[in-house]
C-alpha positions in Angstrom: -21.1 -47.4 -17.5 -19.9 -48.3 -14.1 -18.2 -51.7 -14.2 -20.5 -53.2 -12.5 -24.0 -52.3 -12.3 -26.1 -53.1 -9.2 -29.9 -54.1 -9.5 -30.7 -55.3 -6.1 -31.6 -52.0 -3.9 -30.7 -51.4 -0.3 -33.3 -50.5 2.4 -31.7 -49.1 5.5 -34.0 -48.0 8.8 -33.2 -45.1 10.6 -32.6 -44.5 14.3 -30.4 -43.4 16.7 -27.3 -44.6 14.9 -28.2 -43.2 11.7 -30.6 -39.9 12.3 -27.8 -37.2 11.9 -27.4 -35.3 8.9 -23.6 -36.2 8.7 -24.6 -40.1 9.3 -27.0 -39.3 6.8 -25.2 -38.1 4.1 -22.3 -40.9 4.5 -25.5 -43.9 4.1 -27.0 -41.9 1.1 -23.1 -41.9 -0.2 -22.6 -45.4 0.7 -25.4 -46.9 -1.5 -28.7 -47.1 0.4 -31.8 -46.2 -1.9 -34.2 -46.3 0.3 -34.5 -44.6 4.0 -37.4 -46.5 6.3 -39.1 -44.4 9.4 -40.0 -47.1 11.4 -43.7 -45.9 13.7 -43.7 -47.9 16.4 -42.0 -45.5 18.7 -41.8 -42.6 16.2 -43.6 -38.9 16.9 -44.6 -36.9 13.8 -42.1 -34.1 14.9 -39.2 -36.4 14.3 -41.1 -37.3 11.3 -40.9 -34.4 10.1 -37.4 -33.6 11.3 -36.0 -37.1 10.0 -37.7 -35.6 6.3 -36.1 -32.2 6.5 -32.7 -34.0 7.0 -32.8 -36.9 4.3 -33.7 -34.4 1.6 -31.3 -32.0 3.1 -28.2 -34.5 3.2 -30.1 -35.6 -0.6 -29.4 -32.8 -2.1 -26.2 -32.0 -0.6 -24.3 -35.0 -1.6 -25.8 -35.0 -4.9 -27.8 -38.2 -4.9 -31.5 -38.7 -4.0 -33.3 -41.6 -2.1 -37.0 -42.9 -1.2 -38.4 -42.3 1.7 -40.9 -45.6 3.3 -43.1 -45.2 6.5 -43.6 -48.3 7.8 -46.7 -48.0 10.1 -47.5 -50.0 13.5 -50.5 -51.9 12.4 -52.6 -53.3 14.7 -50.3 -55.6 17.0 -51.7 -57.4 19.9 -49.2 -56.8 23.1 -49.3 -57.7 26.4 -49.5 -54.7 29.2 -46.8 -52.9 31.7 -45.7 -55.0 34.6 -44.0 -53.3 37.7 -41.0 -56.2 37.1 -40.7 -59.2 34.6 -42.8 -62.3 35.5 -40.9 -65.1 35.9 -42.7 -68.0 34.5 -41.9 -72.0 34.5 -43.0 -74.7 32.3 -46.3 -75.9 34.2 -47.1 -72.6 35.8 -50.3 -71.1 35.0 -50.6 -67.4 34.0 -53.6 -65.2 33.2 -54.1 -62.7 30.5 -57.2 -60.3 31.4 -58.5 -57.2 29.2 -60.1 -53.6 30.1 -63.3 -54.8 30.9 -62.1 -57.6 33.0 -59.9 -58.1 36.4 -57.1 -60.1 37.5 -58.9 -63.2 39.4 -55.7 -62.9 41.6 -54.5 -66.2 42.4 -52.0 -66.2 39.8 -49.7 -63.9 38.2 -51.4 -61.5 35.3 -51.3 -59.3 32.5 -53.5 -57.2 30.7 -53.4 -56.9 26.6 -54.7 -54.5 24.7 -56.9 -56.4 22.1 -60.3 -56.4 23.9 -61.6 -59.1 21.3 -58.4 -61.7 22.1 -60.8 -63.8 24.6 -63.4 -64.5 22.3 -60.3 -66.2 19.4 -59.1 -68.4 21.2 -59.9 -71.8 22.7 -59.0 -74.5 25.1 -55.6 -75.9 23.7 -55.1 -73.2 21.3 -51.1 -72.3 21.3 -50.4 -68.7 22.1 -46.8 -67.6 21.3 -45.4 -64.6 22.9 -42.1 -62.0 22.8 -41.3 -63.6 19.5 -42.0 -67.3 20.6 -39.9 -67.1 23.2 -42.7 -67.8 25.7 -45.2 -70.5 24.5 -48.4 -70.6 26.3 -51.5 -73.1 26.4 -54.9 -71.5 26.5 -56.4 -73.5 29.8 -59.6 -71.9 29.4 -61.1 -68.7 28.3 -63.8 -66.4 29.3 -65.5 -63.1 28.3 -62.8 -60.9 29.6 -60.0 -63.6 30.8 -57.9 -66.3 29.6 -55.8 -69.0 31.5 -52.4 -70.2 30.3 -50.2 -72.8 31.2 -47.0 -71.9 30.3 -45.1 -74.4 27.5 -41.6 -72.9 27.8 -40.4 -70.9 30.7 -39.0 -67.2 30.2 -38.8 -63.9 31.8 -42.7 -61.5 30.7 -41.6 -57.9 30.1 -43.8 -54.9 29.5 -45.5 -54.2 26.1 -44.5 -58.1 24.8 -45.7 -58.6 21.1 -47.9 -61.7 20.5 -48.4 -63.7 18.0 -51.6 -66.5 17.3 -50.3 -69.2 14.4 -53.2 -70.1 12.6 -55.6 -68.1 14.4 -58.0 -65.3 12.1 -58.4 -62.2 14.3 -60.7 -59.4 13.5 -58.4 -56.5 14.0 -58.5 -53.1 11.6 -56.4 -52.8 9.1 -55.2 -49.7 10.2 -55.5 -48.2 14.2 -55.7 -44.8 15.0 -52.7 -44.4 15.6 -51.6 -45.5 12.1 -54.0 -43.0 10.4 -52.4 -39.7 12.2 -49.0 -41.1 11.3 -49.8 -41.5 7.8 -51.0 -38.2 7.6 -48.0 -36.5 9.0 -46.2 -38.9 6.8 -47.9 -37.2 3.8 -47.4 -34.1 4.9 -44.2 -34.4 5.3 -43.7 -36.5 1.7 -43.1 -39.8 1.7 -43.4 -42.1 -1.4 -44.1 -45.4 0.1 -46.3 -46.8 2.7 -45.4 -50.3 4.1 -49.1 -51.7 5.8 -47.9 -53.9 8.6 -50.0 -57.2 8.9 -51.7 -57.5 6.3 -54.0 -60.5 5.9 -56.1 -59.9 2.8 -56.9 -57.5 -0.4 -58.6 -55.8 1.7 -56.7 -54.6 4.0 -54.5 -52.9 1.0 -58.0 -51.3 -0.5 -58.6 -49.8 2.9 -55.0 -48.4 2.7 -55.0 -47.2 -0.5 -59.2 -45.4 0.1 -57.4 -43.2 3.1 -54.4 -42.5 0.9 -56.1 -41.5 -1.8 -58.5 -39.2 0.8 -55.2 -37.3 1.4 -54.5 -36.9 -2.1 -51.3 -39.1 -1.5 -49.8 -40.9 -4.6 -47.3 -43.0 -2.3 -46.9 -46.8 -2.9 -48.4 -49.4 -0.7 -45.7 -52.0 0.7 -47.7 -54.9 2.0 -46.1 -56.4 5.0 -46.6 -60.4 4.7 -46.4 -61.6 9.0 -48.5 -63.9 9.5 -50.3 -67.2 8.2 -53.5 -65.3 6.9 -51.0 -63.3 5.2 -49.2 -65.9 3.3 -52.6 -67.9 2.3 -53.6 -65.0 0.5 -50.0 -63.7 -0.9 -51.4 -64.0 -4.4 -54.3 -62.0 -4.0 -52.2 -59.0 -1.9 -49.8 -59.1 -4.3 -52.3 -58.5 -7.3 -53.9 -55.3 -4.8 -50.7 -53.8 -3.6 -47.7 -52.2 -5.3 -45.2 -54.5 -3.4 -44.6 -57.0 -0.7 -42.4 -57.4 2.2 -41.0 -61.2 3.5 -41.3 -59.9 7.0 -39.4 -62.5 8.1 -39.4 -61.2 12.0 -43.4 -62.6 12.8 -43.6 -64.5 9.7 -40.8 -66.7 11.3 -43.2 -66.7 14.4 -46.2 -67.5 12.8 -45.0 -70.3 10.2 -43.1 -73.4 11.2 -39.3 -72.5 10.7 -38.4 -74.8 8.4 -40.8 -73.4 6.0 -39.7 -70.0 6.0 -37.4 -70.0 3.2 -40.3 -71.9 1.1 -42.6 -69.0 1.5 -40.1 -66.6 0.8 -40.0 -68.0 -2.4 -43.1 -68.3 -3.0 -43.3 -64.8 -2.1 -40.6 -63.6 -4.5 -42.5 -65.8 -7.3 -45.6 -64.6 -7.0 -44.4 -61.0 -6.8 -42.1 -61.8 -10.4 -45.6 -62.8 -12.0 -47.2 -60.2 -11.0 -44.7 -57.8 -12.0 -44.3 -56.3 -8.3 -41.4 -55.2 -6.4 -40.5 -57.5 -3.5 -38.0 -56.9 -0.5 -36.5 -59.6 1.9 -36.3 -58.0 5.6 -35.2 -58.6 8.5 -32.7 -60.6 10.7 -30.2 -60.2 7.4 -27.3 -59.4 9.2 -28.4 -59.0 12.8 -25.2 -59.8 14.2 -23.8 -56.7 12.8 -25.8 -54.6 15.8 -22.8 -55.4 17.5 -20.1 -57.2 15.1 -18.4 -55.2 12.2 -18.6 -58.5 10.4 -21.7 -60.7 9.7 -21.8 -64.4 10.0 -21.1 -66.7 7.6 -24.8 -67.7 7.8 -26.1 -64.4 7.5 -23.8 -63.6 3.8 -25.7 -66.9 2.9 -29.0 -65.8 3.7 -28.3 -62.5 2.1 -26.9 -64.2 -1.2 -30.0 -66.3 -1.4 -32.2 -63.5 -1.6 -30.1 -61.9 -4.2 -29.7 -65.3 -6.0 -33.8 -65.2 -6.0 -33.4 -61.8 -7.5 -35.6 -59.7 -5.0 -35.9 -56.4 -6.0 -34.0 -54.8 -2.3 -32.7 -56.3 0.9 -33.1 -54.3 4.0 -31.8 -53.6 7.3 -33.4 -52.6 10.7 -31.8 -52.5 13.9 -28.4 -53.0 11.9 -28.8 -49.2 10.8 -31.4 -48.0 14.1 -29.4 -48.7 17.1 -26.6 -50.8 15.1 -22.8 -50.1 16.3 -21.8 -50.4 12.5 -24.8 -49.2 10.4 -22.3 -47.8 7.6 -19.9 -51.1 7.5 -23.7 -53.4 7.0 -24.4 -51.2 4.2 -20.5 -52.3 2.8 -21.5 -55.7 3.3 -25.0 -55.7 1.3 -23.1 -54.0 -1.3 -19.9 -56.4 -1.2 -22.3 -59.6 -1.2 -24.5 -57.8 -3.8 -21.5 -57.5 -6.1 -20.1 -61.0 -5.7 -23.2 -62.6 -6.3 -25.5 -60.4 -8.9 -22.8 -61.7 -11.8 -23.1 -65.5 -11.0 -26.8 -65.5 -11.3 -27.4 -66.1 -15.6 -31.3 -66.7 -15.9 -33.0 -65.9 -18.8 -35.9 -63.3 -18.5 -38.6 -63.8 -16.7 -41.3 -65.6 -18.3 -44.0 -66.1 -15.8 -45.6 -62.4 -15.8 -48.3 -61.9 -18.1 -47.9 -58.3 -20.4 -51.2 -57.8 -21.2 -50.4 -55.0 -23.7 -48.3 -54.6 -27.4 -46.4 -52.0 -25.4 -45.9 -54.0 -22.3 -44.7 -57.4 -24.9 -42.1 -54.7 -26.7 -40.3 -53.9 -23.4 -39.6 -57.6 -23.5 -38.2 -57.6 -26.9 -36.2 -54.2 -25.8 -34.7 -56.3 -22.9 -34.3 -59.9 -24.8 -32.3 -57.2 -27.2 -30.6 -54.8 -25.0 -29.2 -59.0 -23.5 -28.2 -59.9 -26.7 -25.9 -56.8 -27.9 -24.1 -57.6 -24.1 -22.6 -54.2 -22.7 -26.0 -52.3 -23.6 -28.7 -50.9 -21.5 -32.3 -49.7 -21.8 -33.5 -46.5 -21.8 -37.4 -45.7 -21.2 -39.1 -42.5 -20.3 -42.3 -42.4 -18.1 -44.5 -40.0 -16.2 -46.5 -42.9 -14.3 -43.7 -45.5 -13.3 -45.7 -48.5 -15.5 -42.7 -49.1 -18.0 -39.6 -49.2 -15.9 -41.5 -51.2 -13.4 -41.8 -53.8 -16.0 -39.1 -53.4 -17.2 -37.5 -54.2 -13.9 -39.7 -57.5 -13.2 -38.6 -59.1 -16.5 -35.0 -59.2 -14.9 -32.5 -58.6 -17.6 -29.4 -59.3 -16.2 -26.4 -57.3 -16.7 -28.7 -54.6 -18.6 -29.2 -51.2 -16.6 -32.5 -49.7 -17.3 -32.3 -46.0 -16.5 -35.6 -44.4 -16.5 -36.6 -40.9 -17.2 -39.2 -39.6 -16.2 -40.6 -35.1 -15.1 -42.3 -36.2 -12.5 -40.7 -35.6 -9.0 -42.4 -38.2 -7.1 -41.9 -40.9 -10.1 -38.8 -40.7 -9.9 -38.1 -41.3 -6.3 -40.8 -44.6 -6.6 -38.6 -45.8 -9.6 -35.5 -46.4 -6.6 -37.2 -49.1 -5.7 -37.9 -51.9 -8.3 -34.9 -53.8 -9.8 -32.3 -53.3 -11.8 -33.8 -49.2 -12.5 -31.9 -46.2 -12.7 -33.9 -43.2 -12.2 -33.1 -39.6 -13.8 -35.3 -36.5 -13.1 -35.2 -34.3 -16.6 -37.3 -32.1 -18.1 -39.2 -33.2 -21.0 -39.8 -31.4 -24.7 -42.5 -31.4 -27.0 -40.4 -33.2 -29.5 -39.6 -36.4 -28.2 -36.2 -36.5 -30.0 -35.1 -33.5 -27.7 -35.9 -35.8 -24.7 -34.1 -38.5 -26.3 -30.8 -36.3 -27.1 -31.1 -34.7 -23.5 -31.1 -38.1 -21.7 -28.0 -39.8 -24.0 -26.1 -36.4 -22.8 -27.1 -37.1 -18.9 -25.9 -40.8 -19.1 -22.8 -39.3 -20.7 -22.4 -36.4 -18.5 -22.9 -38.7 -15.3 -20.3 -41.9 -16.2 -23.2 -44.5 -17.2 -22.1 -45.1 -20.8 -19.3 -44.8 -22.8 -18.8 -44.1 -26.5 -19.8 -46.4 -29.6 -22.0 -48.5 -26.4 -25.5 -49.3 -28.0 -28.6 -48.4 -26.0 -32.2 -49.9 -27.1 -34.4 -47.0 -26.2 -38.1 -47.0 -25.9 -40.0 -44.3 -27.0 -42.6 -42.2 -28.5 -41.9 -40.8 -32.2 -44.2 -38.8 -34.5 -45.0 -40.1 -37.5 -47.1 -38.0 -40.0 -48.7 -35.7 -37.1 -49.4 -39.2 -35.3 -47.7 -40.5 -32.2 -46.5 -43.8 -31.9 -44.6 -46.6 -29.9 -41.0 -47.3 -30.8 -38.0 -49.5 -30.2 -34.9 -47.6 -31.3 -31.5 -48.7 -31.3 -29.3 -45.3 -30.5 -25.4 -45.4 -30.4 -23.8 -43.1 -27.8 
């Protein structure tokens, strides 16, 4: 086995810094296990392009990742101005949509949420282009709505905004979203992260179109806003993961509280046995710095310390000066910090099955020997994920599985190892065909002890086992 193994995965977005195949190859080499296509300014032909390469540079370098689209969603944005507005505290601006018209006698905008007039109210806080521009609804009509600006700034084209507290009645997905997603499954991806999602419901609808495309991708729920983070516990239960999007979210939520509902993100994902990832702003500064701040390693160890299943990175790796050197430092922080965090398994998800309560004993087990690992074989992703939500420290699982797709969704959740082998009839053949790939590939070493979790047949009848196996 490697002498240290890594749990916590890396997310990495590509962009212009990181599209190449060459640039590719060198991320994929460098220890990112999951490749995002972010769709707010994507076409499907680079889509499709961006797929060719990954599996391309994949398969080249001899080591495979995930691929995650992360559609738009439906964002509410402000319209294209000629030249930024310049706006002081006191001054009064208007917002105005399709149906309606500028009344003229102060500076305005249009958005593109017809339905934004009849959610808001006089005194109702708007917050726009990240809260950099606060904004007092004055007074608002069928098609128009009067602010009084809170904070001065500089209005740009296409500003995203955001309404703390307020419940809007958007779609969970837009147009736009659909056609992505279906040259996203054309093209292969295994998992979907839904951008702003506010309820169950919003995952159901996901899940009804995927399924309509005969997609088996997993659904990444994107926690943004307020709505989102009353109802974490019932996404979690719908979805097959969550994102701390901490970009809106810190928008939307008073700052101080972020790093509360982060962890009451990571909880509830850990009961639920669900894969969580903390994103963005983890080491910002690195779009132009080859080092990150001293705050920024802290942020990133407390994640790591919480024992989120991946960490990601956005503009770091998109338009990023030193996309390869942030991937070093997730990987340097990762391997300072995974060691010093001892907890004992994770007690607050509920197995409801025998088979589901013996992957605990396999892991209270594989703890106990010290210098072990689990190995567990799979054709739907169920047991490693488990396995990976108890969070058995120090123990690799490395799950096998036939299944191509399986095996790219197991690159996700903690702690898992993923192999792609064929699988025999007898399932001692499978067992003596995966000891020779960890053996073949460096991840164990002679007289190590592996609890391995299995079929066996036992008088023409197939049943669950624990094994203990010595390489």
């Amino acid at each position: 086995m490697a002498d240290q193994y890594r749990h916590t995965k890396i997310i990495a977005t590509l962009g212009p810094a990181t599209e190449s195949k060459e640039m590719l190859a060198k991320l994929i080499l460098g220890g990112v296990d999951i490749l995002r296509l972010n769709m707010a300014h994507a076409s499907h032909k680079w889509v499709e392009d961006a797929m060719w390469y990954i599996r391309e540079a994949s398969t080249e370098v001899g080591r495979h990742v995930a691929v995650m689209m992360d559609v738009k969603g439906p964002e509410i944005r402000t319209g294209e101005v000629d030249a930024p507005i310049k706006l002081g505290v006191g001054d009064v601006i208007e917002f105005y949509t399709k149906k309606g018209e500028p009344t003229g006698d102060v500076p305005a905008v249009t958005v593109n949420y017809a339905g934004l007039p009849g959610e808001l109210k006089a005194g109702d806080v708007v917050l726009v282009d990240s809260g950099l521009i606060q904004l007092k609804v004055l007074s608002s009509e069928e098609a128009k709505i009067r602010f009084e600006v809170l904070t001065s700034g500089s209005l740009g084209s296409r500003r995203h905004i955001n309404l703390p507290g307020i419940q809007v009645d958007l779609p969970a997905l837009t147009e736009k979203d659909e056609n992505d997603l279906r040259a996203g499954v054309a093209a292969g991806i295994d998992f979907v992260a839904l951008s702003f999602v506010r309820e169950a419901e919003d995952v159901k609808t996901l899940r009804k179109f995927l399924d309509g495309l005969g997609s088996s991708a997993r659904i990444i729920a994107k926690i943004e806003d307020q709505a989102g983070v009353r109802n974490m516990k019932a996404i979690t239960r719908e979805a097959d993961g969550i994102m701390v999007a901490r970009g809106d979210l810190g928008v939307e939520i008073d700052y101080h509280k972020l790093p509360l509902v982060q962890s009451e993100l990571i909880q509830a994902c850990q009961e639920e046995g669900k894969p969580v990832i903390v994103a963005t702003h983890m080491l910002e500064s690195m779009i132009t710095s080859p080092m990150p701040t001293r705050a920024e390693v802290s942020d990133v160890s407390h994640a790591i310390r919480e024992q989120a299943d991946a960490v990601m990175l956005s503009g770091e790796t998109t338009t990023g000066a030193y996309p390869l050197e942030s991937v070093e430092v997730f990987k340097n922080i990762i391997e300072s910090i995974e060691p010093s965090v001892n907890r004992p398994l994770n007690q607050t998800i509920t197995l409801k099955t025998p088979k589901a309560k013996m992957l605990r004993s396999a892991a209270f087990l594989a703890r106990d020997l010290g210098d072990s690992g689990i190995v567990v074989f799979t054709r739907s992703g169920f047991l490693p994920y488990v396995l990976g939500a108890l969070r058995p420290s120090g123990v690799p699982i490395y799950a096998f599985t036939d299944v191509e797709h399986i095996f790219r969704q197991l690159l996700l959740p903690w702690g898992v190892e993923p192999f792609l082998i064929e699988f025999a009839d007898d399932p001692e053949v499978t067992i003596q065909t995966s000891m020779r790939v960890l053996r073949e590939k460096g991840w164990t070493k002679e007289g190590q002890w592996l609890a391995v979790i299995t079929n066996a047949l036992a008088s023409d009848k197939i049943i669950d086992t624990l094994q203990l196996r010595q390489v």
